[in-house]
FIGU-852906 format. One record per residue (C-alpha): residue number from 1; residue in three letters; chain; x, y, z. Coordinates in pm, 1 decimal, decimal comma. Layout:
<node><i>NUM</i><aa>ala</aa><ch>A</ch><east>X</east><north>Y</north><up>Z</up></node>
...
This chain:
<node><i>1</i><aa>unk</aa><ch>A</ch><east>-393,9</east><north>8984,8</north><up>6378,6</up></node>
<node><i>2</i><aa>unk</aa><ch>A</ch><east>-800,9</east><north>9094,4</north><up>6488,3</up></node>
<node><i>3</i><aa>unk</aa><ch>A</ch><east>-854,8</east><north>8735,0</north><up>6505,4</up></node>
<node><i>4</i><aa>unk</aa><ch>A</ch><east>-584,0</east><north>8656,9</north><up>6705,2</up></node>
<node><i>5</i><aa>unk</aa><ch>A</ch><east>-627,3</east><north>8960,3</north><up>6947,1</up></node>
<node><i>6</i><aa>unk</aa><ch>A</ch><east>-1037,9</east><north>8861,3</north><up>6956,6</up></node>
<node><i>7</i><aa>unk</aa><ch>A</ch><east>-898,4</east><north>8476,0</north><up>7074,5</up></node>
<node><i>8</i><aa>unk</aa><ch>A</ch><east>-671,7</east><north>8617,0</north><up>7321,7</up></node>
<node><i>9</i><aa>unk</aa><ch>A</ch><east>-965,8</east><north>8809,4</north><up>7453,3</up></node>
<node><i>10</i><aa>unk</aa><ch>A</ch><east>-1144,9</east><north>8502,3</north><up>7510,5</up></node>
<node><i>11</i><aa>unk</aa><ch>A</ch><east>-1386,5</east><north>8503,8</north><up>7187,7</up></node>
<node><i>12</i><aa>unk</aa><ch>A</ch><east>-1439,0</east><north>8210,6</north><up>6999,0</up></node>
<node><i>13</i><aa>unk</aa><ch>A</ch><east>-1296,9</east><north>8296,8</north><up>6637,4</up></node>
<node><i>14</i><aa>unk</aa><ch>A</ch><east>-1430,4</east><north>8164,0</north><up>6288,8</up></node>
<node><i>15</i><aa>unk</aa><ch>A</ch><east>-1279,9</east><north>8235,5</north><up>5954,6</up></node>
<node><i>16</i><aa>unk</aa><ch>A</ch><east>-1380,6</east><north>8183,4</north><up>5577,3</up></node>
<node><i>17</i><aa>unk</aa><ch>A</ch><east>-1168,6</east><north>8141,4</north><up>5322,1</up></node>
<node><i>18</i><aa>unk</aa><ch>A</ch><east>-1300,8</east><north>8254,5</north><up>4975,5</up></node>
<node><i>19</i><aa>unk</aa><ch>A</ch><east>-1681,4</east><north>8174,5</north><up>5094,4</up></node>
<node><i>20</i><aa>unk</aa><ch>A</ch><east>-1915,0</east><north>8121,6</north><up>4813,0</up></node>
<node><i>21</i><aa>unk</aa><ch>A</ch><east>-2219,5</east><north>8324,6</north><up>4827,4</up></node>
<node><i>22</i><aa>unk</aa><ch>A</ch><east>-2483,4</east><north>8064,3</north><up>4976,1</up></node>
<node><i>23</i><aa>unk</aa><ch>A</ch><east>-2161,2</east><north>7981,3</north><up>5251,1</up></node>
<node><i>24</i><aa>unk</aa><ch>A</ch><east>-2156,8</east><north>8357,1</north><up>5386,3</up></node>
<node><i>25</i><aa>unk</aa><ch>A</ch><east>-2585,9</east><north>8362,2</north><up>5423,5</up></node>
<node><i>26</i><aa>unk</aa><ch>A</ch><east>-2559,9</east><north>8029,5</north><up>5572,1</up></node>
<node><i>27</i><aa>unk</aa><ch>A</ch><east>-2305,3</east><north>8083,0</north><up>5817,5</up></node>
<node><i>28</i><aa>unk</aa><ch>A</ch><east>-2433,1</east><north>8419,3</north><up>5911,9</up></node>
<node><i>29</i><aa>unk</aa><ch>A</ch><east>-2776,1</east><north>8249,4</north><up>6003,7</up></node>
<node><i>30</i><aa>unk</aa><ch>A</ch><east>-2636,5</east><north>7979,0</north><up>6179,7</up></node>
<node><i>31</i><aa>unk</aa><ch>A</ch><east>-2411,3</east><north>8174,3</north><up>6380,8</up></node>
<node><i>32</i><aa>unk</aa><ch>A</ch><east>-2701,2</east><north>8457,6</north><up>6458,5</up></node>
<node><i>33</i><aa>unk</aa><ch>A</ch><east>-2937,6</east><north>8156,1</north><up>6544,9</up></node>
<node><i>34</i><aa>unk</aa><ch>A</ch><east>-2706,3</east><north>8032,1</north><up>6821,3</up></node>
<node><i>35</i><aa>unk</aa><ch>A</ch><east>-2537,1</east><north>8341,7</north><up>6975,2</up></node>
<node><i>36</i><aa>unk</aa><ch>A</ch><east>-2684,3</east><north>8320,8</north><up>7314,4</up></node>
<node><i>37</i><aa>unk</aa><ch>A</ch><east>-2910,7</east><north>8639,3</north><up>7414,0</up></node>
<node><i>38</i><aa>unk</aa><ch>A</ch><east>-2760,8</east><north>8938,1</north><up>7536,4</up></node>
<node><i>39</i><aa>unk</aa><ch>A</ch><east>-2420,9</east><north>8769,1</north><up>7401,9</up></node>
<node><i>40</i><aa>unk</aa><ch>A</ch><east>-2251,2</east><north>8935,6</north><up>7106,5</up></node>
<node><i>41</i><aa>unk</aa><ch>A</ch><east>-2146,5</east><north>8828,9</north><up>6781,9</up></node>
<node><i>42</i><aa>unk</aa><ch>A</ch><east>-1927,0</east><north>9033,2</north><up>6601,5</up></node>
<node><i>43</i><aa>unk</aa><ch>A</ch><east>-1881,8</east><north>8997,2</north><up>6164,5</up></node>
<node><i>44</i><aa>unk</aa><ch>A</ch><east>-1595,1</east><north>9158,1</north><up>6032,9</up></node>
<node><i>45</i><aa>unk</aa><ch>A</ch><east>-1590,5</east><north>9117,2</north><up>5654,0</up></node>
<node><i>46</i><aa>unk</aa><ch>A</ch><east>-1286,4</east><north>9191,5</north><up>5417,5</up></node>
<node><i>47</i><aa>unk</aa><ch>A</ch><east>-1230,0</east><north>9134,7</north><up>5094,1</up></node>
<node><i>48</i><aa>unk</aa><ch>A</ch><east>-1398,0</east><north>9284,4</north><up>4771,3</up></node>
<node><i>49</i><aa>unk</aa><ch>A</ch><east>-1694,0</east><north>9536,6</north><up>4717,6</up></node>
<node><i>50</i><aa>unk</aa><ch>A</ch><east>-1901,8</east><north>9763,3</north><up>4501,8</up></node>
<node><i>51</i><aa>unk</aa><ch>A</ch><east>-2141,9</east><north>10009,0</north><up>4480,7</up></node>
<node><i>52</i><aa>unk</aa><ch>A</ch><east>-2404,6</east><north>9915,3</north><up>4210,9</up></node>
<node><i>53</i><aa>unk</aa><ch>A</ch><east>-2636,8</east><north>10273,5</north><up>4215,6</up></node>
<node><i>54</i><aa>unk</aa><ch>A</ch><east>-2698,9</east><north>10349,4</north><up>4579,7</up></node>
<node><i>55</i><aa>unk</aa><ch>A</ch><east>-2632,8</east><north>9981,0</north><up>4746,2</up></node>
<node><i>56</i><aa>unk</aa><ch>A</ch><east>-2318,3</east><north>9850,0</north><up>4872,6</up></node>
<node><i>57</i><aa>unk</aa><ch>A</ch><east>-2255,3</east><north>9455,7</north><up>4787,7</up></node>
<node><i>58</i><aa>unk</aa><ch>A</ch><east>-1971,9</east><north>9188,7</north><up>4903,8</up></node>
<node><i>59</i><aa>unk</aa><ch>A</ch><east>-1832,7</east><north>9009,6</north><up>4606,3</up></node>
<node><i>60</i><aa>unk</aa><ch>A</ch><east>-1813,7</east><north>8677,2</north><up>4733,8</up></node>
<node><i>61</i><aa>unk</aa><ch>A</ch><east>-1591,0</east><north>8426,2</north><up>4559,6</up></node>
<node><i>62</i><aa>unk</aa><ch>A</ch><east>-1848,4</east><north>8281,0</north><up>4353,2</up></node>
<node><i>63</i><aa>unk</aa><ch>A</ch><east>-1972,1</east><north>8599,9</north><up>4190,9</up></node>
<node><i>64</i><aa>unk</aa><ch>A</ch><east>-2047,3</east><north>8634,8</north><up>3809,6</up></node>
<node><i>65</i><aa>unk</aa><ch>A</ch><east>-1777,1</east><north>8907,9</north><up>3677,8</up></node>
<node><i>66</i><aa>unk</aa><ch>A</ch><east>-1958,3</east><north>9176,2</north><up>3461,8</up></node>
<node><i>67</i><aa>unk</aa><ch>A</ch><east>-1796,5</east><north>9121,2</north><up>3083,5</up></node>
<node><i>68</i><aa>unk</aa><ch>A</ch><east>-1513,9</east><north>9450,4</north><up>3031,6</up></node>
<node><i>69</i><aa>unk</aa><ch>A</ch><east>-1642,6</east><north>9740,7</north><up>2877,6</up></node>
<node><i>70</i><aa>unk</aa><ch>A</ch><east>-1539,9</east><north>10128,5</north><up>2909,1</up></node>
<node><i>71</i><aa>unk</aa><ch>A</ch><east>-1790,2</east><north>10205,0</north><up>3170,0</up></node>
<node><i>72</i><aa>unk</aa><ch>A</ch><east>-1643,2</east><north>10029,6</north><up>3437,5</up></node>
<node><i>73</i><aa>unk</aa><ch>A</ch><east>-1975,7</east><north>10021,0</north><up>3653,7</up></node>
<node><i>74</i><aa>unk</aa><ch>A</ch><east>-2225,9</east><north>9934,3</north><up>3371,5</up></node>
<node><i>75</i><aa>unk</aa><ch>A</ch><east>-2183,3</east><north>9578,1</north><up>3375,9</up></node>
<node><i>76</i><aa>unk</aa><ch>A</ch><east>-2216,4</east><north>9538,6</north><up>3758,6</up></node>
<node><i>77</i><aa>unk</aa><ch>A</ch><east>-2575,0</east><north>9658,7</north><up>3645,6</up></node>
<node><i>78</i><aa>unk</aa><ch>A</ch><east>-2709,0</east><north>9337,1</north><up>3486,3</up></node>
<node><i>79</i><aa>unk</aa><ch>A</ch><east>-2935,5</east><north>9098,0</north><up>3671,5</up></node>
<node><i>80</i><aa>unk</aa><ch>A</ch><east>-2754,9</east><north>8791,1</north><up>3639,2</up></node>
<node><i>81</i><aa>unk</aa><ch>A</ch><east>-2383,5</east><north>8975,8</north><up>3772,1</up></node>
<node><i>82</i><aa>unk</aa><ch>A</ch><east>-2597,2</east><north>9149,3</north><up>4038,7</up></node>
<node><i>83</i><aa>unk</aa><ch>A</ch><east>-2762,5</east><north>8835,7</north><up>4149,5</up></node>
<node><i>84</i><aa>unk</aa><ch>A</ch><east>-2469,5</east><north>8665,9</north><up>4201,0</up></node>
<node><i>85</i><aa>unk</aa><ch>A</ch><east>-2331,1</east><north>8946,4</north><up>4500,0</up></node>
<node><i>86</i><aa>unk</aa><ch>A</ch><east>-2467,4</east><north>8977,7</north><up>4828,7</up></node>
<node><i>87</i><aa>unk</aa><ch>A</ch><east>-2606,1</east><north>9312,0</north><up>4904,3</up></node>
<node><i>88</i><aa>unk</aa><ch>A</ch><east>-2353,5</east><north>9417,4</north><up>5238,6</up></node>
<node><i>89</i><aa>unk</aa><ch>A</ch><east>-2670,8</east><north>9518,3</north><up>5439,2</up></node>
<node><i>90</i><aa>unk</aa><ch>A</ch><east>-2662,6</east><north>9154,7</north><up>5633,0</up></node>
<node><i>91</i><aa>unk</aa><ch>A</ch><east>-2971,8</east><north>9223,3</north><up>5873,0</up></node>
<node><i>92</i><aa>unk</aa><ch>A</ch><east>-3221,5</east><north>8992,1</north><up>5703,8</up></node>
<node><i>93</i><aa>unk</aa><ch>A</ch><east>-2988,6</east><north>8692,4</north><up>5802,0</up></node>
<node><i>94</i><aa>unk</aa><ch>A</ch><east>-2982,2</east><north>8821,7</north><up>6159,7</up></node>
<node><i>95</i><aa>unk</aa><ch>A</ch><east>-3269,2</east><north>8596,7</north><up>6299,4</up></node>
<node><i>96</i><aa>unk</aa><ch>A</ch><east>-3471,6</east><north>8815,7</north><up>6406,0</up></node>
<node><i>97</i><aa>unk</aa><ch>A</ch><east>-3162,6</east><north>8929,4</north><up>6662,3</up></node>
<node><i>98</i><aa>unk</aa><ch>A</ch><east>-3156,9</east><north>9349,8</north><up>6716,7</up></node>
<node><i>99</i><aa>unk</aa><ch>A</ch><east>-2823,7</east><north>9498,1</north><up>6731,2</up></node>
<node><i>100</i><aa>unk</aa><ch>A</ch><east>-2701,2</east><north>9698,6</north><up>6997,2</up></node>
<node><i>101</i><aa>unk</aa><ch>A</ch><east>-2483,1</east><north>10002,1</north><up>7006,5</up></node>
<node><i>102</i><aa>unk</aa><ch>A</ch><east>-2231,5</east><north>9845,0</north><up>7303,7</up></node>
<node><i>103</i><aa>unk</aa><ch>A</ch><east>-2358,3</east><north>10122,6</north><up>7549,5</up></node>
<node><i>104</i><aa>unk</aa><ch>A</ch><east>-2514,1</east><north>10027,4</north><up>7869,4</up></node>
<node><i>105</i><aa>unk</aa><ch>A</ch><east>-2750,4</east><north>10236,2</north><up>8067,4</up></node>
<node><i>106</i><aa>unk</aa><ch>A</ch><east>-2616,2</east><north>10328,6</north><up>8425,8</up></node>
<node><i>107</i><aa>unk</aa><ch>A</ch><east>-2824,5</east><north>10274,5</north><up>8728,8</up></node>
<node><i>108</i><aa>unk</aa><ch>A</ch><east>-2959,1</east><north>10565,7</north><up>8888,3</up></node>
<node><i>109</i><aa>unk</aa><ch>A</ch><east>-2829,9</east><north>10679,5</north><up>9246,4</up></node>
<node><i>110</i><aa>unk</aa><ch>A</ch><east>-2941,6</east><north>10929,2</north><up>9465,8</up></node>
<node><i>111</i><aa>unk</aa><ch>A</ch><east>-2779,3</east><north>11003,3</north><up>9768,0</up></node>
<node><i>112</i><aa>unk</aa><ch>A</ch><east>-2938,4</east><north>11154,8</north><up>10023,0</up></node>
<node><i>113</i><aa>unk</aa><ch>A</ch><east>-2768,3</east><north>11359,5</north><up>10312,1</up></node>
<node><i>114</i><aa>unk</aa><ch>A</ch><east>-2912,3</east><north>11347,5</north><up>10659,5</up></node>
């Protein structure tokens, strides 16, 4: 449905299906690398998440699932599950790109009566 309204807007519209890890950081770079400047590229993510402590990470499809225990966050914790997610703070994949709010300044007037 937001993809569909986006292409009837006129945006171009890509979609992953159950992207691995490595296929969300490469297509994030490649897409940030050839958005045109002052052109905008919008990422709209859904799927699954957690908070591990005080970061927020996508759970691509490829991620390691912590074994079951009774503390359900405990085993997000370990290095080898945690290396496997993709912390949701995409910026460093950004090239070097600065994001903008979507407000534009408004030229000055002054009008003058004589």
């Amino acid at each position: 449905m937001l993809g569909t309204s986006l292409e009837d807007s006129g945006y171009a519209v890509e979609t992953l299906l159950s992207p691995t890890r490595n296929a969300i950081t490469e297509h994030i770079s490649d897409l940030s690398a050839s958005a045109p400047p002052g052109g905008t590229l919008l990422l709209y993510f859904t799927g699954h998440g957690v908070r591990v402590g005080t970061t927020d990470y996508l759970v691509p499809s490829d991620a390691r699932a912590p074994a079951y225990n009774s503390d359900n966050t405990a085993g997000w914790e370990q290095p080898h599950v945690r290396e496997s997610l993709l912390e949701a703070g995409i910026s460093r994949y950004l090239a070097n790109r600065s994001a903008g709010t979507g407000r534009r300044r408004r030229a000055r007037t002054r009008a003058r009566s004589m």
